[in-house]
N, C-alpha and C positions, 0 to 999 in steps of 0.2 A: 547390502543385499536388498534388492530392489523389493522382493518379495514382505518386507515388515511394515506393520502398517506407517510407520515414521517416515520411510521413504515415499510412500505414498503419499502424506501430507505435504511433505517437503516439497515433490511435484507440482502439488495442490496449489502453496505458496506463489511458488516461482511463477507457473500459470495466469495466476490472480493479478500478479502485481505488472504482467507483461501485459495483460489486458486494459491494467488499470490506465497503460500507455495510449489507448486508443478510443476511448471511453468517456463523455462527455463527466464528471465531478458537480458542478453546480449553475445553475441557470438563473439570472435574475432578469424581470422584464417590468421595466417602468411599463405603470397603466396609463401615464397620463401622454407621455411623448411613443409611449409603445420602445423606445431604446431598450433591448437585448446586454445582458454581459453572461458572455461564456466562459466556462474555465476548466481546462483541460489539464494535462498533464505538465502540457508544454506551452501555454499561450493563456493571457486571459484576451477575449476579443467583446468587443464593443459593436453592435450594429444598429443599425436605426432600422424604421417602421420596413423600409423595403429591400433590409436585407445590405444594405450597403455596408461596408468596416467601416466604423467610424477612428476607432483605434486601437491599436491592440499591444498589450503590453508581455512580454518571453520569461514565461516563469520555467525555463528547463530544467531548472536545479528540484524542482518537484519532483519531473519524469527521471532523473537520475537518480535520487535517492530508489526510487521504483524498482529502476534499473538493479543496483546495488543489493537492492531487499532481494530484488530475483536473484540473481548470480550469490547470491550468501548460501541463498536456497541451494541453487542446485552445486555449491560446491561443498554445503553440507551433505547433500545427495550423495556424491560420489566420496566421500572420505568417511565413509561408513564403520571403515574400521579402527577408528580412534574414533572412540565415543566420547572420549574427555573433550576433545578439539571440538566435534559435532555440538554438545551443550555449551561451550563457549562462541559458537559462531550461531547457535540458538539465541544465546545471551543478546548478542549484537543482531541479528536481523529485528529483534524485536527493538532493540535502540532505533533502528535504522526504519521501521515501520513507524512507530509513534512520530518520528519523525518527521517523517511523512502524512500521519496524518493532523500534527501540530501545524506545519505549512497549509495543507487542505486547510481547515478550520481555520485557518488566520485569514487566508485568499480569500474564502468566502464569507469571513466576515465581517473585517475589517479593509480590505483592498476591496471588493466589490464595493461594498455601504461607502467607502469615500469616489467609487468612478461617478455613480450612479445620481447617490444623495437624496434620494428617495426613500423611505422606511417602510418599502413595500417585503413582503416576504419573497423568499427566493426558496427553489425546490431541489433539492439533492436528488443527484441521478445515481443510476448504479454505481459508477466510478467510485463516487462516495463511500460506501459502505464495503466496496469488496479488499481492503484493506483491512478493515476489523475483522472480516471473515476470514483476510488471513494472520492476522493475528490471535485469533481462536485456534488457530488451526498452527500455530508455529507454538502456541503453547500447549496443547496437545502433543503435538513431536516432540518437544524435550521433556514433558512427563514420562514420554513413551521411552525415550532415548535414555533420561535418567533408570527406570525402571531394567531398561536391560542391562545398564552398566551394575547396576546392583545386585543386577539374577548372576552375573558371570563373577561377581567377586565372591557369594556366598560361595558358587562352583569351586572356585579357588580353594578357599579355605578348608570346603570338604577335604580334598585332595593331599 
């Protein structure tokens, strides 16, 4: 039922992590050569002072996982009515987010710090964080999704 606030989140989720596809993650820019490294969903990219690729290396296995964490979402979305399945595929989107943001954090701190070599600080973009946000928010859902599986058993037993 689209109407509960779980399904809601779960929208929330799937949104998040489709954005997270298009959305710059982490930026680091030597001060001394002025050389750029960008890192996306899908690409870390390397530029120099005017903007040129220097080189860029295809991390798609990040934006997939992205991918996955969304489609978890919204296929917990629509199987609304087995709540038991819903908190099991609660269980895993959350596997599947950390995941993803284990890869982020390793990209930018370990693959950037060896392109670069430089021990300048580098600054997290949006991209960065809207993954914890939906990770806040997919543990919220299965509080919300547990709590209803347990308002309809008490119902039961009335009965």
């Amino acid at each position: 039922m689209i109407q509960r606030v779980q399904s809601i989140l779960l929208a929330i989720i799937a949104t998040l992590m489709v954005a997270v596809l298009f959305l710059p993650l982490y930026v680091k820019v030597d001060e001394v050569s002025k050389e750029q490294l960008l890192l996306t969903a899908q690409q870390i990219v390397r530029t120099d002072a005017a903007g040129a690729v220097l080189s860029s290396q295809n991390v798609i296995y990040v934006g997939g996982l992205a991918l996955i964490a969304a489609g978890i979402s919204v296929y917990s979305l629509i199987s609304f009515r087995n709540r038991k399945m819903q908190l099991w595929l609660g269980f895993a989107n959350t596997l599947v987010i950390a995941g993803f943001l284990g890869l982020t954090f390793y990209h930018s701190a370990i693959t950037i710090e060896q392109n670069i070599g430089v021990k300048s600080l580098g600054s997290r973009e949006v991209g960065f964080y809207l993954p914890l946000v939906a990770l806040i928010f997919n543990y919220a859902a299965n509080r919300l999704i547990r709590s209803d599986e347990k308002l309809v058993r008490s119902m039961d037993r009335i009965r």
